[in-house]
N, CA, C and O atoms as CSV, one atom per row, in Angstrom:
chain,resi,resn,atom,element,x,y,z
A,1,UNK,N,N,97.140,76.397,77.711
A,1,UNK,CA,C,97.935,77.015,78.736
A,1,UNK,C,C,98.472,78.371,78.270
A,1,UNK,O,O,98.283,79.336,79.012
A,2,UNK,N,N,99.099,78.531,77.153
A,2,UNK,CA,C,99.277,80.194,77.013
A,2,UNK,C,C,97.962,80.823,76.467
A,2,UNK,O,O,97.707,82.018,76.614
A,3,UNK,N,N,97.208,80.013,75.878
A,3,UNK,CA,C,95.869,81.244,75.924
A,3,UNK,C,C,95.822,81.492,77.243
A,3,UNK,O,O,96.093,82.610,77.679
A,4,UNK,N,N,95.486,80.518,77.994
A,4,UNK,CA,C,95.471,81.365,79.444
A,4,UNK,C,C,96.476,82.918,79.948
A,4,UNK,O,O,96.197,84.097,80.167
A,5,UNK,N,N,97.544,82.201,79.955
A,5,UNK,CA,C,98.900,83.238,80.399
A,5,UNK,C,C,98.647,84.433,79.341
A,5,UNK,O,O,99.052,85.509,79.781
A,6,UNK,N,N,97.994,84.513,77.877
A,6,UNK,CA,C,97.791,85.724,77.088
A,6,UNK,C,C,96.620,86.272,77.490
A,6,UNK,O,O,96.382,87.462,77.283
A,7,UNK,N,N,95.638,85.339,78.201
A,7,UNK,CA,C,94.328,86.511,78.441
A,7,UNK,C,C,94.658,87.343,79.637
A,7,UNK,O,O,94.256,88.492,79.819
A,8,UNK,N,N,95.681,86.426,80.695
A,8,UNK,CA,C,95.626,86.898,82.083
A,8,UNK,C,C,96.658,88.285,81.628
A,8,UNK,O,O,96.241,89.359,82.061
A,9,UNK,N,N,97.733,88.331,80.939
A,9,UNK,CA,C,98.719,89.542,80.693
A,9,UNK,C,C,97.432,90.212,79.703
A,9,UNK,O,O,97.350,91.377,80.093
A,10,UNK,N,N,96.687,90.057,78.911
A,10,UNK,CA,C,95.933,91.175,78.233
A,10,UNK,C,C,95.402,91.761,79.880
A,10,UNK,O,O,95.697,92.895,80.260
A,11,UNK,N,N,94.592,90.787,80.740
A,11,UNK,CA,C,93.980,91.571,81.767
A,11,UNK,C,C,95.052,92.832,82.457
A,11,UNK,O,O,94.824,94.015,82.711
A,12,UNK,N,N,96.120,92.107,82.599
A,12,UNK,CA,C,96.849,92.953,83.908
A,12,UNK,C,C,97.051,94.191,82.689
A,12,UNK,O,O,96.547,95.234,83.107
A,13,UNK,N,N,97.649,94.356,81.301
A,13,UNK,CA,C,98.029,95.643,80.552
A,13,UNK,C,C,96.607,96.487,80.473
A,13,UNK,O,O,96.808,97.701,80.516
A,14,UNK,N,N,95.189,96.104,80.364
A,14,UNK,CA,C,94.253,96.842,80.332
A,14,UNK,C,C,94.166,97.507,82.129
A,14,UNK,O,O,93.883,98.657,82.467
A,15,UNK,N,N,94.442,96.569,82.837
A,15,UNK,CA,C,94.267,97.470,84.221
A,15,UNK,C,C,95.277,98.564,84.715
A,15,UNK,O,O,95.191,99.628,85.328
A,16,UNK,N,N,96.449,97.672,84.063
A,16,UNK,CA,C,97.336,99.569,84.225
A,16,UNK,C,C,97.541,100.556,83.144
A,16,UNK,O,O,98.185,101.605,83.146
A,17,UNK,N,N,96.828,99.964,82.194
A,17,UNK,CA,C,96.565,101.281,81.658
A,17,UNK,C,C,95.212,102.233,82.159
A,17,UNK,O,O,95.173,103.462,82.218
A,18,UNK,N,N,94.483,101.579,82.386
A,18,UNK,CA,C,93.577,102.470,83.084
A,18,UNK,C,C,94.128,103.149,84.375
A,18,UNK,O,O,93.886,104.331,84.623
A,19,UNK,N,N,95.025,102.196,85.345
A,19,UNK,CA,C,95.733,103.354,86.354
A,19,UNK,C,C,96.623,104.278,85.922
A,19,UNK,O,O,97.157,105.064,86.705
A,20,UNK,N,N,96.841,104.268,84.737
A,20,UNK,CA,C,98.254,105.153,84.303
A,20,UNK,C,C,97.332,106.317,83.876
A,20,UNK,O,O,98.027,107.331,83.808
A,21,UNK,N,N,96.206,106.546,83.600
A,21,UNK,CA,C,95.530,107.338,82.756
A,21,UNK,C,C,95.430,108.587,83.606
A,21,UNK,O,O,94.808,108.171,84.583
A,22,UNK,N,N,95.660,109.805,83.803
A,22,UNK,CA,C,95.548,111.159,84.152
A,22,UNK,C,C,94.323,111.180,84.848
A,22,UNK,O,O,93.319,110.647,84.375
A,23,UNK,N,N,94.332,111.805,86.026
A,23,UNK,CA,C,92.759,111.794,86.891
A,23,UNK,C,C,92.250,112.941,86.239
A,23,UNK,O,O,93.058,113.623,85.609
A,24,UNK,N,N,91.218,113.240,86.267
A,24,UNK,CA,C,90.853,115.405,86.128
A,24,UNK,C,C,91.661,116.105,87.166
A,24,UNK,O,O,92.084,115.938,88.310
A,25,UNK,N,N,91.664,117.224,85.912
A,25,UNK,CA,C,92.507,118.218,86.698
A,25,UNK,C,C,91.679,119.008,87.729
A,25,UNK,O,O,90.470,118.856,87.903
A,26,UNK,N,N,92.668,120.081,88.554
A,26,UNK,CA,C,92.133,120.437,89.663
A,26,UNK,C,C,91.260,121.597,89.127
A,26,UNK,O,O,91.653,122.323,88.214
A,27,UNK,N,N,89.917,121.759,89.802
A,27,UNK,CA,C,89.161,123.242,89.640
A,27,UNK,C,C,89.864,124.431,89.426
A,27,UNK,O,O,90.916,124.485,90.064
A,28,UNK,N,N,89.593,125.463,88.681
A,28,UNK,CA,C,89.934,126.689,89.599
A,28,UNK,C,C,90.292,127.266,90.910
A,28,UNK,O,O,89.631,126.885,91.875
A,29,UNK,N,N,91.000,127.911,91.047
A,29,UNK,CA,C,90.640,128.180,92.610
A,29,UNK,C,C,91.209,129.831,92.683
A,29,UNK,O,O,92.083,130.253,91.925
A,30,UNK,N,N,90.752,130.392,93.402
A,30,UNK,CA,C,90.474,131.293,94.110
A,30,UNK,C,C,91.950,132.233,94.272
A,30,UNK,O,O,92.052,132.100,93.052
A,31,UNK,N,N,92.597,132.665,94.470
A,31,UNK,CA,C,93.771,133.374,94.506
A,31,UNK,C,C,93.356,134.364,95.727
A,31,UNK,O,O,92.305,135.003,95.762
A,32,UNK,N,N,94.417,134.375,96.768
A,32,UNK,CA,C,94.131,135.268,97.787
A,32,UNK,C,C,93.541,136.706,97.706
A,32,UNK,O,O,92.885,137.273,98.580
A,33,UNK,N,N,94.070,137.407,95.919
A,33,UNK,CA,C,93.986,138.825,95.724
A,33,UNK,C,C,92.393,138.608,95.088
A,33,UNK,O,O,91.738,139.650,95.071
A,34,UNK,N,N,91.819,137.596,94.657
A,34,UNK,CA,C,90.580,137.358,94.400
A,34,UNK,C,C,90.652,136.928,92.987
A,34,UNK,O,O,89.498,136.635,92.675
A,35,UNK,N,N,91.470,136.739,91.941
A,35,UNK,CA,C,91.625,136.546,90.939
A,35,UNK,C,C,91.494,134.947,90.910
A,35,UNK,O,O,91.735,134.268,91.908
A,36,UNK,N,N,91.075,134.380,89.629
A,36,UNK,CA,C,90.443,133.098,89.792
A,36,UNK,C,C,92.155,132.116,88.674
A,36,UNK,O,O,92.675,132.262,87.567
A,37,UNK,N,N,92.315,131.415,89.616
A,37,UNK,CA,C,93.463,130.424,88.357
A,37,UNK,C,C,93.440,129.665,87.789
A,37,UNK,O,O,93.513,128.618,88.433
A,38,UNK,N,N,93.370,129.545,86.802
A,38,UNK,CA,C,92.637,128.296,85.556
A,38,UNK,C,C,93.799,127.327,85.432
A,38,UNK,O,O,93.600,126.124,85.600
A,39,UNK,N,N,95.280,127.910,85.079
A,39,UNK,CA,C,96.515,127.068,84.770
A,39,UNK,C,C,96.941,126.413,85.564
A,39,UNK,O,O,96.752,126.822,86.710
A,40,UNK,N,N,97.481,125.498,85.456
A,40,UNK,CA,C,98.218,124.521,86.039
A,40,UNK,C,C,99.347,124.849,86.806
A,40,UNK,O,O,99.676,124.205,87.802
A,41,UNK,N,N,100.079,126.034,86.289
A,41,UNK,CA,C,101.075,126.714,86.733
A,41,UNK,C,C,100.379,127.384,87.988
A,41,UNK,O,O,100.628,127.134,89.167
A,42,UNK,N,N,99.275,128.465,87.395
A,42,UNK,CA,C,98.744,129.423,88.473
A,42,UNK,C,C,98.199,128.956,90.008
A,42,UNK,O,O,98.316,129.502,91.106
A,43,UNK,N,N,97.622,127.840,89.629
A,43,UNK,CA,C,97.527,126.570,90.926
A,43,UNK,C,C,98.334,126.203,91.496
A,43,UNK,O,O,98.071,126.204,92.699
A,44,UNK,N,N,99.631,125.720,91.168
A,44,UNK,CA,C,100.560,125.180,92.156
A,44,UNK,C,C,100.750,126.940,92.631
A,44,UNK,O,O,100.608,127.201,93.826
A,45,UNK,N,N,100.999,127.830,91.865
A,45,UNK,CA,C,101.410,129.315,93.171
A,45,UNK,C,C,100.411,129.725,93.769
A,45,UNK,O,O,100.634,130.636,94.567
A,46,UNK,N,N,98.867,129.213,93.627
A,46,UNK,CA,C,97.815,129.813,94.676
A,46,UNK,C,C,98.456,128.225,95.966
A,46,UNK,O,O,99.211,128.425,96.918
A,47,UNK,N,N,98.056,127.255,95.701
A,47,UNK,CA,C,98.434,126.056,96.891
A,47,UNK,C,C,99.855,126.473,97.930
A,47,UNK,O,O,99.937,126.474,99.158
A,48,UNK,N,N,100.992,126.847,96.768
A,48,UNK,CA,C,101.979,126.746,97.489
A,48,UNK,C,C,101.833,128.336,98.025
A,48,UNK,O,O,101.534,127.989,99.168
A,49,UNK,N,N,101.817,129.311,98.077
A,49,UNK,CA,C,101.445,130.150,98.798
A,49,UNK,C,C,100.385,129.910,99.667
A,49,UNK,O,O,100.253,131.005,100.213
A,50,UNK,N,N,99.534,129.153,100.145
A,50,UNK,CA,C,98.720,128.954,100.978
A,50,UNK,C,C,99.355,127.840,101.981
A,50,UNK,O,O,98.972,127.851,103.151
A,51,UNK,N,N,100.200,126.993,101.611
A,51,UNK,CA,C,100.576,126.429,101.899
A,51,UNK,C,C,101.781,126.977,103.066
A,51,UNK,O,O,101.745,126.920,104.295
A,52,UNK,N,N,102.562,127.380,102.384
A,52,UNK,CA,C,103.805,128.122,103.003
A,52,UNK,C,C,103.274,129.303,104.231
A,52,UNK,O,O,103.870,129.409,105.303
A,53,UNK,N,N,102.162,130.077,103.894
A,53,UNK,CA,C,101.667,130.545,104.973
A,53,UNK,C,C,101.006,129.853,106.202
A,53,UNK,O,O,101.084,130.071,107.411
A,54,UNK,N,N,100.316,128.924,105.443
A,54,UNK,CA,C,99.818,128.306,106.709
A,54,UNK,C,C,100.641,127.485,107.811
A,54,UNK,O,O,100.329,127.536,109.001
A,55,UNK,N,N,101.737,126.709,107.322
A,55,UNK,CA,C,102.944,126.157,107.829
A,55,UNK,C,C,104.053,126.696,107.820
A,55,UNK,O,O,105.067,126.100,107.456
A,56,UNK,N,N,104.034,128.027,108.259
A,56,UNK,CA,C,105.586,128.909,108.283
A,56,UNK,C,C,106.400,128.341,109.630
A,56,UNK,O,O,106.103,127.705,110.641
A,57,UNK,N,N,107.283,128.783,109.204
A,57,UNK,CA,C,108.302,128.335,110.574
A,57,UNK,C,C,108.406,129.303,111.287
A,57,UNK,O,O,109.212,129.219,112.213
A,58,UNK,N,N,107.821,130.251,111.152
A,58,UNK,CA,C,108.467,131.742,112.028
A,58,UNK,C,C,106.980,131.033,113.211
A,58,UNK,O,O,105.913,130.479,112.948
A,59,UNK,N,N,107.785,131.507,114.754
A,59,UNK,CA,C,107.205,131.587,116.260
A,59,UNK,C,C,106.356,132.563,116.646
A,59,UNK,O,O,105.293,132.585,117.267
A,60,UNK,N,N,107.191,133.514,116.049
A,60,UNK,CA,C,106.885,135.084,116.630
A,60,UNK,C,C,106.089,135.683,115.754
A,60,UNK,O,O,106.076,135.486,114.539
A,61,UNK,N,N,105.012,136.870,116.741
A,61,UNK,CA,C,104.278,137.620,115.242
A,61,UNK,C,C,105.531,138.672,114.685
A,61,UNK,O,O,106.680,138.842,115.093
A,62,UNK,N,N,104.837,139.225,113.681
A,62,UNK,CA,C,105.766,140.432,112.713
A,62,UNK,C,C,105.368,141.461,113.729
A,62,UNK,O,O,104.452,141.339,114.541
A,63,UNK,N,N,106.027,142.310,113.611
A,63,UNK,CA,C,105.527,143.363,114.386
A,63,UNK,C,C,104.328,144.302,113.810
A,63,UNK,O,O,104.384,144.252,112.582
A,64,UNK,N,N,103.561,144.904,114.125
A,64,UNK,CA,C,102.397,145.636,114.188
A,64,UNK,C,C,100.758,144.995,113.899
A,64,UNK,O,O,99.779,145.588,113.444
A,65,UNK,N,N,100.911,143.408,114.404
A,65,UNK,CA,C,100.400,142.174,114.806
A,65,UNK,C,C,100.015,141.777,116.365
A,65,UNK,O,O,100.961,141.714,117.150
A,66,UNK,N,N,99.247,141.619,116.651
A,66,UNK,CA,C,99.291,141.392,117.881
A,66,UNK,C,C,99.130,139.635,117.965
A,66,UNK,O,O,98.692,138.865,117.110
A,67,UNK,N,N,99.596,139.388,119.167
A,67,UNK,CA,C,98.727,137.743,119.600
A,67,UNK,C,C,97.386,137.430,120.029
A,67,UNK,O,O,96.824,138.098,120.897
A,68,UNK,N,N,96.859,136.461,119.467
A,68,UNK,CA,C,95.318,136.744,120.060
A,68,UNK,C,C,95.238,136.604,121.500
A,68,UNK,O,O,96.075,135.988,122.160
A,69,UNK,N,N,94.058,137.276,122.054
A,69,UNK,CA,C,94.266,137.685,123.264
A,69,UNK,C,C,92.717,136.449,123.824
A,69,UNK,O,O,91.624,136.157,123.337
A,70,UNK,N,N,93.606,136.008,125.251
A,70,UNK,CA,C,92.780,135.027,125.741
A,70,UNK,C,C,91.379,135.768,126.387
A,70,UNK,O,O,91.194,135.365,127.535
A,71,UNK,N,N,90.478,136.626,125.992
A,71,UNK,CA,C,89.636,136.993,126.956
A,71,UNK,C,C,88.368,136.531,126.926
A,71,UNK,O,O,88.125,135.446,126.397
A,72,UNK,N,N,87.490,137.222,127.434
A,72,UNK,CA,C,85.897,136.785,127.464
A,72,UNK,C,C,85.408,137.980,126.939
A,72,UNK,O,O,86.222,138.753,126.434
A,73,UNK,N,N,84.300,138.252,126.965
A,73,UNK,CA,C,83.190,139.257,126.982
A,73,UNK,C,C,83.362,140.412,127.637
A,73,UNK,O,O,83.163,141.459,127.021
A,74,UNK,N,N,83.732,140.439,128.900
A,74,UNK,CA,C,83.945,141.283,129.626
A,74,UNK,C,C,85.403,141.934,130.316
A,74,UNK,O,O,85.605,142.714,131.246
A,75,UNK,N,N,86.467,141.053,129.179
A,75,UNK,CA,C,87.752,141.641,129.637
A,75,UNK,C,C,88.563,140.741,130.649
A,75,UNK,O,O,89.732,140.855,131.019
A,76,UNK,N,N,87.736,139.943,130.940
A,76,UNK,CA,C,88.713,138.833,131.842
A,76,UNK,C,C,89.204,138.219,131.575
A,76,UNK,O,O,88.842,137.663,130.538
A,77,UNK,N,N,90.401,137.771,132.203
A,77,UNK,CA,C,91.525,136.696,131.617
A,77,UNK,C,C,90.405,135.188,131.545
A,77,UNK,O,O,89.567,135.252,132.444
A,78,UNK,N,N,90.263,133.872,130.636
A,78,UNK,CA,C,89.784,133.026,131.076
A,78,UNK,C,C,90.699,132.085,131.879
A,78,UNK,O,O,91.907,132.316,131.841
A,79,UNK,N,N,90.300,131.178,132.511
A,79,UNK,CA,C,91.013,130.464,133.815
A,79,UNK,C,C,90.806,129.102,133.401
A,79,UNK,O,O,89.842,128.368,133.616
A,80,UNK,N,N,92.518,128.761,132.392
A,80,UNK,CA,C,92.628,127.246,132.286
A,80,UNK,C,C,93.621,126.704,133.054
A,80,UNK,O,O,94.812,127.012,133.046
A,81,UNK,N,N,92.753,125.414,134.093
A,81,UNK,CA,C,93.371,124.878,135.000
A,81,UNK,C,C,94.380,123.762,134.394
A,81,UNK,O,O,94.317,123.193,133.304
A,82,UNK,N,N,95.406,123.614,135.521
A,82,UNK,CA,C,96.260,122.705,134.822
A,82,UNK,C,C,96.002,121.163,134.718
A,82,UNK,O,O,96.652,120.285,134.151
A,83,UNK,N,N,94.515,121.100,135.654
A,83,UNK,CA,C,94.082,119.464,135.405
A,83,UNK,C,C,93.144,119.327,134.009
A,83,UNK,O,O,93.102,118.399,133.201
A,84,UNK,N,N,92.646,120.191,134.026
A,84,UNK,CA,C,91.700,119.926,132.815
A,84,UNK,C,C,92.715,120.188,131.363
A,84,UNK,O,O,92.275,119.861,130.261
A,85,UNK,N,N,94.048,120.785,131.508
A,85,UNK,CA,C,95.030,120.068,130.082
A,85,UNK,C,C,95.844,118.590,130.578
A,85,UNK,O,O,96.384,117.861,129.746
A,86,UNK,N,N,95.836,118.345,131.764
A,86,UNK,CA,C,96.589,117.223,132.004
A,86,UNK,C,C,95.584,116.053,131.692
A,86,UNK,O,O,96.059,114.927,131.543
A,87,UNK,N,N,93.882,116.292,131.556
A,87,UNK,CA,C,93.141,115.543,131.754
A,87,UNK,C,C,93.008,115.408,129.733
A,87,UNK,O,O,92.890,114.354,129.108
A,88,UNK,N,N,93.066,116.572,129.246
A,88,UNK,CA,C,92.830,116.484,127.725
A,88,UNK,C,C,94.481,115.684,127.211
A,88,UNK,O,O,94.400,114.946,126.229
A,89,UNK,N,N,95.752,115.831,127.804
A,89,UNK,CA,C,96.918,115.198,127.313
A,89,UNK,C,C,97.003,114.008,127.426
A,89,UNK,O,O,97.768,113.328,126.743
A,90,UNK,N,N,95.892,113.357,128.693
A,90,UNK,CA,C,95.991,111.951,129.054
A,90,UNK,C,C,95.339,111.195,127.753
A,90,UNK,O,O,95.808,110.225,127.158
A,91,UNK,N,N,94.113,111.916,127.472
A,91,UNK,CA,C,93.544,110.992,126.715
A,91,UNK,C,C,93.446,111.269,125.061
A,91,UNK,O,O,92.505,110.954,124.334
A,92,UNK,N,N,94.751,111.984,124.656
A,92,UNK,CA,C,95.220,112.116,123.234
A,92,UNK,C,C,94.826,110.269,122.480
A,92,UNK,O,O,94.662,109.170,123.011
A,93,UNK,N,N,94.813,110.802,120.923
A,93,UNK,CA,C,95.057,109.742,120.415
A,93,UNK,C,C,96.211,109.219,119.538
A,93,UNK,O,O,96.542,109.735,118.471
A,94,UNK,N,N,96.769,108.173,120.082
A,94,UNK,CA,C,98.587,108.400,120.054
A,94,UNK,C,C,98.244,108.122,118.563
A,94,UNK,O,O,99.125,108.679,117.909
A,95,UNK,N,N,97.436,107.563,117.805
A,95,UNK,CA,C,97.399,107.223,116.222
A,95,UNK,C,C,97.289,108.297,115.331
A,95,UNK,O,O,97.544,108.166,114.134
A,96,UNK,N,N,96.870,109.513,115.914
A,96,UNK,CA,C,96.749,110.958,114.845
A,96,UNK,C,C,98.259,111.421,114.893
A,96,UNK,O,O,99.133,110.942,115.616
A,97,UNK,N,N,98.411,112.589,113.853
A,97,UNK,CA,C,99.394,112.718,113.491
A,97,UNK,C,C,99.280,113.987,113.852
A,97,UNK,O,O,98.199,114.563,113.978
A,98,UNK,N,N,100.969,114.757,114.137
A,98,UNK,CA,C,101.105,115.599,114.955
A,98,UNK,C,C,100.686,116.958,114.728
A,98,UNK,O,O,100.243,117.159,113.597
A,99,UNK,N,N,100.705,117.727,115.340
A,99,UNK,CA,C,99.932,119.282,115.138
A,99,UNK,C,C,100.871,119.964,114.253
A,99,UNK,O,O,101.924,119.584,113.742
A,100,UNK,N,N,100.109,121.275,114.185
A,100,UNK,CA,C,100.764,122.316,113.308
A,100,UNK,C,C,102.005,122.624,113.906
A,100,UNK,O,O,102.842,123.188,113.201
A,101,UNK,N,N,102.391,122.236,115.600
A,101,UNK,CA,C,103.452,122.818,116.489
A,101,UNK,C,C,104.764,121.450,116.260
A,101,UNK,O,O,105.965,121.593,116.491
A,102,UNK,N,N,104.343,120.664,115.946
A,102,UNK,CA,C,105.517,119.567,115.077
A,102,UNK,C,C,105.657,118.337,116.340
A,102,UNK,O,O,106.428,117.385,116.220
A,103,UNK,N,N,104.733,118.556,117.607
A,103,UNK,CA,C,104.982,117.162,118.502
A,103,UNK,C,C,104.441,116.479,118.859
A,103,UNK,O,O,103.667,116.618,119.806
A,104,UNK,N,N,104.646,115.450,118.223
A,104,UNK,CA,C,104.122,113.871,118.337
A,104,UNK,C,C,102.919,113.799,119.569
A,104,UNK,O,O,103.222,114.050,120.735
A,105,UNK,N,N,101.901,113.527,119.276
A,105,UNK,CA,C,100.687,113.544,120.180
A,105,UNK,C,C,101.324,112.694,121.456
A,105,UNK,O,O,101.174,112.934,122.654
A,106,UNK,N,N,102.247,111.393,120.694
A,106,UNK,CA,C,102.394,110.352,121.920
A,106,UNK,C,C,103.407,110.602,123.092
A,106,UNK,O,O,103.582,110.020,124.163
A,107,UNK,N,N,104.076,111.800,122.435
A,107,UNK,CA,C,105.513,112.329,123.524
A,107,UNK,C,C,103.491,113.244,124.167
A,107,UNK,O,O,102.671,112.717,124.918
A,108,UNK,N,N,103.419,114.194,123.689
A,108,UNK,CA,C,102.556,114.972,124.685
A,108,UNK,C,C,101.806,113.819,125.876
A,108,UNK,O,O,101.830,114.097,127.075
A,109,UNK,N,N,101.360,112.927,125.522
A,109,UNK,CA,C,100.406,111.818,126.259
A,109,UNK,C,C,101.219,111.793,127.135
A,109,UNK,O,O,101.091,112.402,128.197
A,110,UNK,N,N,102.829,110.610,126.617
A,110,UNK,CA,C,103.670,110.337,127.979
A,110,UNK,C,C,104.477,111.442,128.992
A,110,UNK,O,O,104.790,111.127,130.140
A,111,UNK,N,N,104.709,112.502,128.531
A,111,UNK,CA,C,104.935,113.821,129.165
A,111,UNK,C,C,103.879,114.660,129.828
A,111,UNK,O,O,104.421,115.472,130.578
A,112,UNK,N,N,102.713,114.750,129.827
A,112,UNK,CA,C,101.083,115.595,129.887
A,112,UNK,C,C,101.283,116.024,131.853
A,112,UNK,O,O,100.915,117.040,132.443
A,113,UNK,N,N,102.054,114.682,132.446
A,113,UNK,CA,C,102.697,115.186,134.058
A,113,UNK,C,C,103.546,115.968,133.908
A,113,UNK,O,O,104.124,116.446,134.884
C-alpha cells in the first residue's frame, strides 16, 4: 500500500514538473520602425505598443486624419439599408465575445429593433 501511494506521488511530482518547465520563448518580432527585437524586454514594448494602439480609447480621429470614407468607385455614397443591419443583428452569435467597440454581441441581438 505505500509503494503504491510512493509511485502514484513520484507520478503526480514528475507531471508538474514538466508543467512548471518554461515553454520557448517568443520569436523575434518586427518593431514598427523596422528594427528586429530579440529581448525579452524589447518584446513586451513592440506587443504593448501594438497593443495600446490597436485598442485605444480615443473615438475621434487626431486631426490632419481623416475618417474613412464610405464610397464606391465612382464617388457614390454606398446605400446600407436598415433591414439588411437589422437582419445581420438578428442573427449575431450571442457566444462570441464583444467587438473592438466594447458591446456585448447579445445586448446588440436583443436591441438590433
Amino acid at each position: 500500500m505505500i509503494t503504491g501511494l510512493f509511485h502514484h506521488l513520484t507520478c503526480f511530482y514528475k507531471y508538474m514538473n514538466i508543467k512548471k518547465r518554461a515553454k520557448d520563448s517568443l520569436h523575434p518580432l518586427l518593431e514598427a520602425r523596422g528594427n528586429i527585437a530579440t529581448k525579452d524586454e524589447e518584446k513586451a514594448e513592440v506587443l504593448h505598443s501594438f497593443f495600446a494602439s490597436a485598442f485605444s480609447s480615443q473615438t475621434g480621429y487626431s486631426q490632419g486624419s481623416q475618417p474613412p470614407v464610405l464610397e464606391d468607385g465612382e464617388g457614390e455614397w454606398n446605400v446600407i439599408l436598415e433591414e439588411e443591419v437589422n437582419n445581420l443583428l438578428c442573427y449575431l452569435d450571442t457566444y462570441k465575445s464583444m467587438g473592438l467597440d466594447g458591446i456585448d454581441t447579445r445586448v446588440l441581438r436583443e436591441l438590433a429593433e
